[in-house]
N, C-alpha and C positions, 0 to 999 in steps of 0.2 A: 594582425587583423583578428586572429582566434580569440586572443585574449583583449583587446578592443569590443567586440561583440559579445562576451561572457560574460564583460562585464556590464555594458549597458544593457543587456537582458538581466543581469543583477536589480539595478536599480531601475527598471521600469515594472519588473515583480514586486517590487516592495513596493511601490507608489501605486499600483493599481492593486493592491489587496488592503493598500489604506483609502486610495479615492472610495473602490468599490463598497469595501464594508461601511462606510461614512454614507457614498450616496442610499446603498438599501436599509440603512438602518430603521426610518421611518416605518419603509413597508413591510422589512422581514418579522418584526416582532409583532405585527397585529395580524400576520397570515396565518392560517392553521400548519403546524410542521410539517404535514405533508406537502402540503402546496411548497411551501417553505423553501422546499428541496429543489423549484425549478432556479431559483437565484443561486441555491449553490452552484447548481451544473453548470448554468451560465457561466457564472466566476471561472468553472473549470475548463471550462473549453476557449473562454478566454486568455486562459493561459498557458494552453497548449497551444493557441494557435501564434501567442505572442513571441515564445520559445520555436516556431517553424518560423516567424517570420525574419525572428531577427540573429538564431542561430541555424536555422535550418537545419531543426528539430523533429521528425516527424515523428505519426505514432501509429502502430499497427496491435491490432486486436485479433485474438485467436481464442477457439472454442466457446464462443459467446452463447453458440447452441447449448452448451452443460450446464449453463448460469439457471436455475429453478426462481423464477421472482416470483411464484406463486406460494411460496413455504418459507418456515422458518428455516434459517443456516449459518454455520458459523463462516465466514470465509479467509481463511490462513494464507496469507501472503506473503512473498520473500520481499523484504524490505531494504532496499540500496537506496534510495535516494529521495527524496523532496515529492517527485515527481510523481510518485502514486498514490501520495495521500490525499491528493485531492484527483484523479487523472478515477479512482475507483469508486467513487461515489457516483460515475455518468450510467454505469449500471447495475443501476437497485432502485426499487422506488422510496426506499425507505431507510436507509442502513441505517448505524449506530458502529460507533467505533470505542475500542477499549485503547483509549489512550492516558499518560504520566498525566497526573493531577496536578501539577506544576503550569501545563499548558494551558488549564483553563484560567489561569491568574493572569494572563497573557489578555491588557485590555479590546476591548471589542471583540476580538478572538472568541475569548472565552465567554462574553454572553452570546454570542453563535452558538459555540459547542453547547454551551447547557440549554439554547433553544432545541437545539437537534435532539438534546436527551442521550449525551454518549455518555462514555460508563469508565468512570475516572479510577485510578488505579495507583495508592501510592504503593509504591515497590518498597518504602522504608519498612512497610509493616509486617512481612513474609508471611507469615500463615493468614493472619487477619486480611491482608491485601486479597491474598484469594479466595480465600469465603466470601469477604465482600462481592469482591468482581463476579464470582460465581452468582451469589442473590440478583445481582442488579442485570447480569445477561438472562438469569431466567425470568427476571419480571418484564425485560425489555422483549422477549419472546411470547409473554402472553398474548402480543400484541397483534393482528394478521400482518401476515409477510413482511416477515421484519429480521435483515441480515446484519448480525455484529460482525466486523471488519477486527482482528488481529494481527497482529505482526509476530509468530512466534516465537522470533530470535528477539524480540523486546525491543529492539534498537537497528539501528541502519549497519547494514555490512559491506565492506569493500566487495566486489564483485570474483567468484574464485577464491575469497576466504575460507578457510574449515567452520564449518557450521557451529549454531550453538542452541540449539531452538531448547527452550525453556519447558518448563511441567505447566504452565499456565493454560494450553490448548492442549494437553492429553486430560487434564483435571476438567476442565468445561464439557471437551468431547464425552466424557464418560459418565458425568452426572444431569447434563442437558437432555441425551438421547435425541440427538440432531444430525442429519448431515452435514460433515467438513466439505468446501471447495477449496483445495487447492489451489494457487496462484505463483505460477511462475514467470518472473522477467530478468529484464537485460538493465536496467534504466542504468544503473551505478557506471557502467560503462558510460554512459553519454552528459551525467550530470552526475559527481559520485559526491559521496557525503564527504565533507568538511573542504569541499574542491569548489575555488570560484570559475574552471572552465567548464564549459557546456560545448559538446561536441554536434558534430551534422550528424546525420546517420537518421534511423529505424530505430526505437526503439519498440519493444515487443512485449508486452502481457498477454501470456497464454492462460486460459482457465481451464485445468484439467479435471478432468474425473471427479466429481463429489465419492467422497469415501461414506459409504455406509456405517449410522450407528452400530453397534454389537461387539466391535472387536473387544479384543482386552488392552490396557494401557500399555503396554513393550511395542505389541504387535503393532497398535496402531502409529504410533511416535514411528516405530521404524516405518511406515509405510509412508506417512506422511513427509518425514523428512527425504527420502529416497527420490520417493516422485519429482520433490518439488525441486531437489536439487538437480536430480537427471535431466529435468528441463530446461534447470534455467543455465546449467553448463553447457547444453544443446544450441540455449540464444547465445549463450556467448563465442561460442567456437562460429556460430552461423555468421555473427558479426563482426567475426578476425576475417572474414572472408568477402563482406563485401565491400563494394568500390570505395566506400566511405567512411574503411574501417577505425573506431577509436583505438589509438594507443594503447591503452590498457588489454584491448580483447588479443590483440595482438600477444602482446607481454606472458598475458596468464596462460596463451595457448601455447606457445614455445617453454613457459613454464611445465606445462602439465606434458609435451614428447620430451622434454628433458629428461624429467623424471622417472618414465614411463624404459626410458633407454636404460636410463640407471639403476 
């Protein structure tokens, strides 16, 4: 039945991010970007709610009071799954996201994204990739209240993986002079990347602490990575524990007293 429901929540995700994008397309391109933003959300809570409905997926939000939607900020996020790349645009009035240039070549997709004005990033190009990316988040911050969305490990991580977060968000932090938010979750557990099941349960995005401009680059990477990890191993031990707990959270918490014995 798990995998009967995983996967028909599969293919009703993909049919309704092509009905959707088809039916708004008339309206989303002749609306100003910001208005723009209320059919993303739509889409997104549409799909949160299709993931409760048909795997009995829920979602819980934490620290929403640290969220500043009044200011410029970068917001760093631990990235497992599908699930929060579009679950994290329901709060900001305005983001922008530093995402692979590849995906804007992705039809209809990608004239979305270049309406939104996110900030494309080949990774083939190393140093050039990040001067770019660097120019186009600070001209995307000239802007008022306007949050670029990162993923500092680049890429989606098994949940309980050894971290890998990249120099791309200590190089932005240090030459923006911006507050970081931190973003810690659980999602990879309940939908993990390259996995067609989708579990029941909670999941949880907590937004912690904005880290203050000023540090130096060591200090802050280590500060950022610490937090983000200390919490989001926090949602995962919390959800080897409840009634509806996924497999995996299970697994990686018997992994980490195994080791801890050893």
């Amino acid at each position: 039945m798990l995998f009967a429901r995983s996967l028909l929540f599969h293919g009703l995700f993909y049919i309704s991010n092509a009905v959707q994008m088809i039916f708004w397309t008339p309206v989303f391109f002749i609306m100003p970007r910001r208005e723009a933003w209320k059919i993303a959300k739509s889409w997104a809570l549409s799909h949160l709610w299709l993931q409760y409905l048909v795997c009995g997926t829920r979602a819980e939000f934490r620290g929403l009071e640290r969220i500043r939607p009044s200011e410029n900020q970068l917001i760093a996020s631990k990235h497992q799954s599908v699930w929060e790349t579009y679950t994290m645009i329901l709060f900001f009035k305005d983001a922008s996201y530093i995402l692979k240039r590849e995906l804007m070549l992705i039809p209809l997709f990608g004239w979305y994204t270049t309406k939104m004005k996110v900030i494309p990033v080949d990774r083939g190009r190393g140093a050039q990739a990040l001067a770019s990316m660097t120019d186009n988040t600070a001209a995307q911050m000239q802007e008022r209240e306007r949050q670029v969305i990162i993923y500092p490990e680049g890429t989606r991580t098994r949940p309980g993986a050894p971290p890998r977060y990249k120099y791309g968000i200590t190089h932005l932090y240090t030459h923006l002079d911006v507050p970081v938010q931190p973003v810690a979750l659980n999602s990879g557990l309940y939908w993990g990347r390259k996995s067609w099941m989708v579990y029941p349960g909670t999941v949880i995005m907590e937004f912690l602490e904005p880290i203050e401009p000023g540090l130096g680059k060591e200090a802050f990477m280590e500060k950022l990575e610490k937090e983000i990890e200390i919490a989001s191993d926090a949602l995962i031990e919390e959800a080897s524990q409840a009634d509806t707990s996924p497999p995996l959270a299970k697994e990686i918490v018997e992994r980490w007293k195994s080791e801890a014995v050893g």
